[in-house]
TIPARO-494268 format. One line per 5 residues: number of its first residue (from 1); their letters; for each residue x, z, y of N, C-alpha, C. Coordinates in steps of 0.2 Angstrom, whole numbers. Atoms other than C-alpha are relative to their C-alpha. Example, Ala and Ser with C-alpha at 12.3 -4.5 7.8 and 13.67 -1.06 7.14 Angstrom:
! residues 2
1 = as = 4/0/-6/62/39/-22/4/0/6 ~ -4/-1/-6/68/36/-5/-4/3/5
END
This chain:
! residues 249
1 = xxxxx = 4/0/-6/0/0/0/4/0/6 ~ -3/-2/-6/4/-2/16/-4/2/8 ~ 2/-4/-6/0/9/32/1/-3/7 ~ -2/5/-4/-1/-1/47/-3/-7/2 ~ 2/9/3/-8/-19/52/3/-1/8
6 = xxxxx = -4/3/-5/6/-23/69/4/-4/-6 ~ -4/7/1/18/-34/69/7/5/-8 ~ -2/-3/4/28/-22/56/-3/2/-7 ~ 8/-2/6/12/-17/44/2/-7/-3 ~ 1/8/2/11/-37/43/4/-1/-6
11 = xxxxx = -6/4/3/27/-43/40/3/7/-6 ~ 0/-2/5/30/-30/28/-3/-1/-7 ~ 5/4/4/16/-35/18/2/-7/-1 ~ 0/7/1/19/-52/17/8/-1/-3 ~ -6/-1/6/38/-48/10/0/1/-6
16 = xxxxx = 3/-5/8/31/-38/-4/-3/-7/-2 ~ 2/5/3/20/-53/-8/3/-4/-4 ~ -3/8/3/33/-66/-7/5/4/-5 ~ -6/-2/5/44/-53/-20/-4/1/-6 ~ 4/-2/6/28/-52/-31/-5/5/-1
21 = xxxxx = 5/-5/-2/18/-38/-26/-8/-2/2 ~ 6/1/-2/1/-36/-23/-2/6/5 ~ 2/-6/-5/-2/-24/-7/-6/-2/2 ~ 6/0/-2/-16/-19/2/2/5/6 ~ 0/-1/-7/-16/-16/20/-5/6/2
26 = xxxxx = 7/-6/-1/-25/1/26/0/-1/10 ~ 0/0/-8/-26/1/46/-5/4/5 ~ 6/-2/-4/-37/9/59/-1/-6/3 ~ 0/6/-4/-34/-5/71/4/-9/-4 ~ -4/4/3/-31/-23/66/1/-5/8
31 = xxxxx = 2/4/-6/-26/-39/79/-6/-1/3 ~ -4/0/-7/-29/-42/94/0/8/3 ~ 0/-7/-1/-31/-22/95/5/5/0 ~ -6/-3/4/-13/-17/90/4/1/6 ~ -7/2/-6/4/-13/100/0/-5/1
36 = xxxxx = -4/7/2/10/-27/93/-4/-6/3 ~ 3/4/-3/-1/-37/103/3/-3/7 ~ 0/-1/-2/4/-34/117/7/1/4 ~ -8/0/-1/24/-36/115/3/-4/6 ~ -3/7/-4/35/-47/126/-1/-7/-4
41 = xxxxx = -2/7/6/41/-58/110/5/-4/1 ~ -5/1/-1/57/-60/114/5/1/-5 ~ -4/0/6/67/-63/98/8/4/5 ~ -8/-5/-2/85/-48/104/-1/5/-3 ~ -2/-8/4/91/-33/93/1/3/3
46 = xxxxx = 1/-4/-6/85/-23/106/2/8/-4 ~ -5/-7/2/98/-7/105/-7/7/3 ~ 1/-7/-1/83/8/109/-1/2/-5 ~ 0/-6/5/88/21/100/5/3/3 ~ -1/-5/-4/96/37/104/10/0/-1
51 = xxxxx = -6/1/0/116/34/105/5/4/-5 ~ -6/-7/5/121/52/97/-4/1/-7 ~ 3/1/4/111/47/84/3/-4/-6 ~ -4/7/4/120/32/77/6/3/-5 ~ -5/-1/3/130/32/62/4/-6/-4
56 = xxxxx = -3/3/3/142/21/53/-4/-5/-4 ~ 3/4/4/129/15/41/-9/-1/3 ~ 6/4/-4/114/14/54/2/-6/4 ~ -3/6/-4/125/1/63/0/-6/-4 ~ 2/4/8/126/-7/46/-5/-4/-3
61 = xxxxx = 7/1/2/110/-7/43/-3/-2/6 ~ 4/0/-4/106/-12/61/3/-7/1 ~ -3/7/1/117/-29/61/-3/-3/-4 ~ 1/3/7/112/-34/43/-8/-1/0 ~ 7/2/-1/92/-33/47/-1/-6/6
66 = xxxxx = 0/6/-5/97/-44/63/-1/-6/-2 ~ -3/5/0/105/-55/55/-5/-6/-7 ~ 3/3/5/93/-57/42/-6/-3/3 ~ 8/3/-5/77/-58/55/1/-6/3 ~ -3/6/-3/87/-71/64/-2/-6/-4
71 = xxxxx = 0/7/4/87/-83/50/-10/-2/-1 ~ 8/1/1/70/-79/44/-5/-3/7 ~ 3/1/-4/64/-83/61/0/-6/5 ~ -1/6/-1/73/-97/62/-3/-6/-3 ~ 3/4/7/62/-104/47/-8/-3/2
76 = xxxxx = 5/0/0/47/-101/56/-3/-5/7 ~ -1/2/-6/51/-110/74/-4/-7/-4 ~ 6/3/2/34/-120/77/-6/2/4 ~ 4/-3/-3/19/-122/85/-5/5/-5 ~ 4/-4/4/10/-116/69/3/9/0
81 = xxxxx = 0/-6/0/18/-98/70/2/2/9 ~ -4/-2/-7/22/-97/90/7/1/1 ~ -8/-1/0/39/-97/88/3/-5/3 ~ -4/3/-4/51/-106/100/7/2/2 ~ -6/-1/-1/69/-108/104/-2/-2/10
86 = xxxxx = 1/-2/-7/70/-104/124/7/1/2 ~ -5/-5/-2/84/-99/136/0/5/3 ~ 1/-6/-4/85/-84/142/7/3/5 ~ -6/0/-3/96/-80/157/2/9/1 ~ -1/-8/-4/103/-61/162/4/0/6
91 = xxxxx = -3/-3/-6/106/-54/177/3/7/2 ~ -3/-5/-3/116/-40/187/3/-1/6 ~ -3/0/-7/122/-37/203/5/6/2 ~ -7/-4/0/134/-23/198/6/-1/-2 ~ -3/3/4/143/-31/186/2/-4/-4
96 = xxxxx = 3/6/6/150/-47/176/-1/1/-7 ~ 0/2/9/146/-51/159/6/2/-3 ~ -6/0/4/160/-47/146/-1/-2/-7 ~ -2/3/8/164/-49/128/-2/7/-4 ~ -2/-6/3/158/-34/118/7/3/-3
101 = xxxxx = -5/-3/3/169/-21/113/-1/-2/-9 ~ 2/-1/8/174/-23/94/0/5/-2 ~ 3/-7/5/166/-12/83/-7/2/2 ~ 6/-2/-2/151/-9/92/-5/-5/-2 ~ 5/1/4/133/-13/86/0/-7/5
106 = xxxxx = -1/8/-4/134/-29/103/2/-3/-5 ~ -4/7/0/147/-36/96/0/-1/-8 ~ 2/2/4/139/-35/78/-5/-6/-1 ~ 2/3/1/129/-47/83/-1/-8/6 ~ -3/6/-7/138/-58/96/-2/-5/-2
111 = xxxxx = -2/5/2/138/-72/83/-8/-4/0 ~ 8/6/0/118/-77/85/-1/-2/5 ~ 0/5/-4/121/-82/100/7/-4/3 ~ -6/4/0/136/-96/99/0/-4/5 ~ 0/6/-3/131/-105/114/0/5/9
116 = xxxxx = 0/-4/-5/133/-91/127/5/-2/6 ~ -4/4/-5/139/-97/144/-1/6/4 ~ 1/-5/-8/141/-85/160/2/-7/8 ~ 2/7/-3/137/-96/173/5/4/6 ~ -5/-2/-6/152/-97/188/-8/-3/7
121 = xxxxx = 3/0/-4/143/-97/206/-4/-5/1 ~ 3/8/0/140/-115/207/-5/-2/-3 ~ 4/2/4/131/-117/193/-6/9/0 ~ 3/-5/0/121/-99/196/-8/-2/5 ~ 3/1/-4/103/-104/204/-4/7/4
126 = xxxxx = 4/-7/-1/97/-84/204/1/3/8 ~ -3/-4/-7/99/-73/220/3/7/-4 ~ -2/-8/3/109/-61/207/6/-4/1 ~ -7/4/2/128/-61/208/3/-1/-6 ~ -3/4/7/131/-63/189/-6/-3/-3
131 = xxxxx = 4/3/5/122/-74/177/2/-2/-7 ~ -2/3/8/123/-78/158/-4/-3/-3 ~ 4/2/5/115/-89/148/1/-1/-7 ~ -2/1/8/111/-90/131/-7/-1/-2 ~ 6/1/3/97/-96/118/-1/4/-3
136 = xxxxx = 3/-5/7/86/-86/107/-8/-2/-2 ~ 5/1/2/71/-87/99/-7/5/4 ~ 8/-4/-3/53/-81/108/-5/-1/-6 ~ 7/-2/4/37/-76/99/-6/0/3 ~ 5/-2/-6/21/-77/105/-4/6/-6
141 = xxxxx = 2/-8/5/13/-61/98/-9/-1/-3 ~ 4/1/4/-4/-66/96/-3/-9/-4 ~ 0/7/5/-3/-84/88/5/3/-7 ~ -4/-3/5/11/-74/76/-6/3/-3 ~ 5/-3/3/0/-61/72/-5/-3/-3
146 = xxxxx = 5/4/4/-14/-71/69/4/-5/-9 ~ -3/7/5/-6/-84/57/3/8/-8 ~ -3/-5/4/3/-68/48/-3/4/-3 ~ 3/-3/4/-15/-61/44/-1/-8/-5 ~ 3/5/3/-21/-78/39/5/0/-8
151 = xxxxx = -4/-2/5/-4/-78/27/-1/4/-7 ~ 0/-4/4/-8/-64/20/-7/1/-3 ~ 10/0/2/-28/-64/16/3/-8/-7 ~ -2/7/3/-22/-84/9/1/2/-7 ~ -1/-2/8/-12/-76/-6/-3/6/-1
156 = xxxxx = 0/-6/8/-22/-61/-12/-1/4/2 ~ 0/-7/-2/-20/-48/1/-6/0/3 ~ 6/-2/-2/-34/-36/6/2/6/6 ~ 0/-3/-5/-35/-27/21/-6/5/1 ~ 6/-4/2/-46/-10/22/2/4/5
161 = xxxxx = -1/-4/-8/-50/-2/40/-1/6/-1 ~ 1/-6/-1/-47/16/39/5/4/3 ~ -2/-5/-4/-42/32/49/4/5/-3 ~ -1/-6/5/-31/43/40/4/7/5 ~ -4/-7/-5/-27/62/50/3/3/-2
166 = xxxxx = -7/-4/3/-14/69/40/1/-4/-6 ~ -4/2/4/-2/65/27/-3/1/-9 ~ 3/1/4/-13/72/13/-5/-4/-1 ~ 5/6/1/-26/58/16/4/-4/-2 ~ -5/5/5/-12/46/9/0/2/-5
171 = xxxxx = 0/0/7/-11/55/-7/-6/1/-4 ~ 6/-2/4/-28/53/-11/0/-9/-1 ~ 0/8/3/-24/31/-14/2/-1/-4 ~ -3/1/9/-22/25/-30/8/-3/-1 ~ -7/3/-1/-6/17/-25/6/2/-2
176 = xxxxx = -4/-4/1/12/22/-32/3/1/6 ~ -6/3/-6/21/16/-17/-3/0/5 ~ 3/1/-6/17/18/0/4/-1/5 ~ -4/1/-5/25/8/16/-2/3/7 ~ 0/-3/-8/24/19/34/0/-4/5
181 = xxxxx = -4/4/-2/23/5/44/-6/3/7 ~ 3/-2/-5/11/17/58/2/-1/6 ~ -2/-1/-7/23/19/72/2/5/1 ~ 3/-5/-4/20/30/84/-5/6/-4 ~ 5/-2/5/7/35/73/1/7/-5
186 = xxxxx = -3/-4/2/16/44/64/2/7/2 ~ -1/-8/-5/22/59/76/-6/3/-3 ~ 5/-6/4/5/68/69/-2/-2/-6 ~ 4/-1/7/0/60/52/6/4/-2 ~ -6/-6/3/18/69/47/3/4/2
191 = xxxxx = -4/-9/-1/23/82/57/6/-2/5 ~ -7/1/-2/37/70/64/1/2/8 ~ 0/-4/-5/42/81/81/5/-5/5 ~ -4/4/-1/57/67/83/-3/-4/2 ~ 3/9/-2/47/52/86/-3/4/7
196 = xxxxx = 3/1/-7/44/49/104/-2/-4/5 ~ 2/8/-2/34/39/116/4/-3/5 ~ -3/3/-8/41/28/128/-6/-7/3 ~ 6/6/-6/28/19/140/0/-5/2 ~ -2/3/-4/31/4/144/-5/-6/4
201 = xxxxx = 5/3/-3/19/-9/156/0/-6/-1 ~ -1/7/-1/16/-26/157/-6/-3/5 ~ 5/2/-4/10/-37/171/-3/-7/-5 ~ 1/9/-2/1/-55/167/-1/-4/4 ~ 5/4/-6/0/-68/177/-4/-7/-3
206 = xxxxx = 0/5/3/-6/-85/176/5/-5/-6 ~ -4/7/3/0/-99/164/3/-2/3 ~ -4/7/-4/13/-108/171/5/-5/-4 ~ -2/2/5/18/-122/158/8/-1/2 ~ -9/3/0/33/-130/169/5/7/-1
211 = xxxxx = -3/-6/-2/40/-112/169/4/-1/-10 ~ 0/2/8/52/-115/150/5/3/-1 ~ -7/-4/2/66/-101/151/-3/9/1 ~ 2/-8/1/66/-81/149/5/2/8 ~ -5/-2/-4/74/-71/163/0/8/-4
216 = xxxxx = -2/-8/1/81/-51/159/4/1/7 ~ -3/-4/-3/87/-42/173/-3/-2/8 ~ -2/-7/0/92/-35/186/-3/6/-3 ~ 3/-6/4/91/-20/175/-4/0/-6 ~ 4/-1/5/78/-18/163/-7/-6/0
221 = xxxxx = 7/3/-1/62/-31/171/2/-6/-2 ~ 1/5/0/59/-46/164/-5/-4/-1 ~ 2/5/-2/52/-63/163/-3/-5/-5 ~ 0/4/7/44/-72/148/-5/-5/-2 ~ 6/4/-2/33/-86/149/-3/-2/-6
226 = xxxxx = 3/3/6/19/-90/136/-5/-4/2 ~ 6/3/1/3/-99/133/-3/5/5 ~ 4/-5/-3/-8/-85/137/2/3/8 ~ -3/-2/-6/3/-81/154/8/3/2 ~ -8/-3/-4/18/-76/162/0/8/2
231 = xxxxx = 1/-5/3/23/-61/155/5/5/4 ~ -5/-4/-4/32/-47/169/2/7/-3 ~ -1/-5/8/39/-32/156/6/4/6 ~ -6/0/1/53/-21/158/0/10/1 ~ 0/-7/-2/48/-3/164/-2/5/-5
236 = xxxxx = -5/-5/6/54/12/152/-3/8/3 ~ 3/-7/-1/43/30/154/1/2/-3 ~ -2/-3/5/51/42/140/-6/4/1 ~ 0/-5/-1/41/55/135/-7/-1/3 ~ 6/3/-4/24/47/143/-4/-1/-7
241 = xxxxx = 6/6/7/8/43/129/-5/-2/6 ~ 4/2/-3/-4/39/142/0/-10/0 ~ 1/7/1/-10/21/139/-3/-3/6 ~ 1/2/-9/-16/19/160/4/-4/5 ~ -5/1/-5/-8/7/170/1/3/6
246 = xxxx = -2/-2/-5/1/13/184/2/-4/6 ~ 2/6/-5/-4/2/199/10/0/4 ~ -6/-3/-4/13/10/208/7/-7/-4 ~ -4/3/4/25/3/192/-1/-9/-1
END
């Protein structure tokens, strides 16, 4: 069984399948109703996680998932799952671009982007003093999502909406094995005191087709243009659960 119907519930489910399994999806909420709705969709091995946290074999384990999603999502690149190659540029006004340090989790995964340029002044059209560009893959979250249930309903799988309040309501399903793919969720179905929210907002604006590159920065805001709108992201609330936007941010 799996716990969960975001973009993590999903694709989990749909791994099991393709390995021979027969899951079954339990959910309160399914699409369009999810986080994972509501993502950027911005294919990058985004580093949030807690630095004094990191070990040897989470770094291992955080390259080697990369590097496998990379390909996998390289397979998928199409209008039929929203998947696209894009450029995405970053910005700074403090600092140029460098090389990561070797040994760190960057520069485990330097090599998925082989076409990485830092743009000298002339060729920069931003109002930031540094720019990089490089390609990556974007998602559009609710054309994935979508296609990702239809997937999974196609071969076999069944999907069963319900609310579970504690960790004892899990062991009352027949299933041996059970994937946690809740979330946030999690903080109260098990106790976990570790898991913490971070709020983050999103503006939409209009469609704008001619718009066909990503922006990241300065700092943290960015710029990601889809079908359904052009997508402004980037603000970071630790410790916030409120689901309100805040006209201010």
């Amino acid at each position: 069984a799996v716990i969960g119907c975001g973009v993590i519930g999903l694709s989990t489910a749909r791994i099991l399948q393709q390995r021979g399994y027969d899951p079954v999806i339990y959910a309160k909420e399914m699409p369009p109703n999810t986080t994972s709705n509501m993502a950027g969709g911005l294919w990058d091995p985004v580093t949030v996680f807690d630095d004094d946290h990191v070990t040897p074999d989470f770094a291992r384990q955080f390259i080697d998932a990369a590097h496998l999603a990379h390909r996998r999502y390289q397979l998928l690149a199409g209008d039929e799952y929203g998947v696209r190659w894009l450029p995405v540029y970053n910005f700074s006004n403090t600092r140029p671009f460098s090389t990561p340090h070797p040994g760190t989790i960057s520069a485990g995964v330097e090599d998925l982007y082989p076409e990485t340029r830092i743009l000298p002044p002339a060729e920069n059209p931003f109002p930031s003093q540094y720019a990089r560009r490089r390609d990556t893959l974007h998602i559009e979250p609710s054309i994935y999502l979508d296609k990702l249930i239809r997937d999974f309903l196609v071969n076999g799988g069944k999907i069963r909406i319900r609310n579970f309040a504690a960790a004892s309501d899990l062991a009352t399903l027949p299933h041996p094995l059970l994937f946690n793919c809740t979330g946030l969720g999690a903080k109260a179905l098990f106790n976990d005191d570790d898991l913490t929210p971070i709020k983050g907002q999103l503006t939409f604006l209009l469609p704008q087709p001619e718009v066909n590159y990503c922006t990241v920065g300065p700092g943290d805001i960015y710029m990601f243009p889809r079908r359904d709108g052009i997508v402004l992201g980037g603000s970071h609330e630790r410790g916030v659960w409120s689901t309100d936007p805040s006209p201010g941010v």
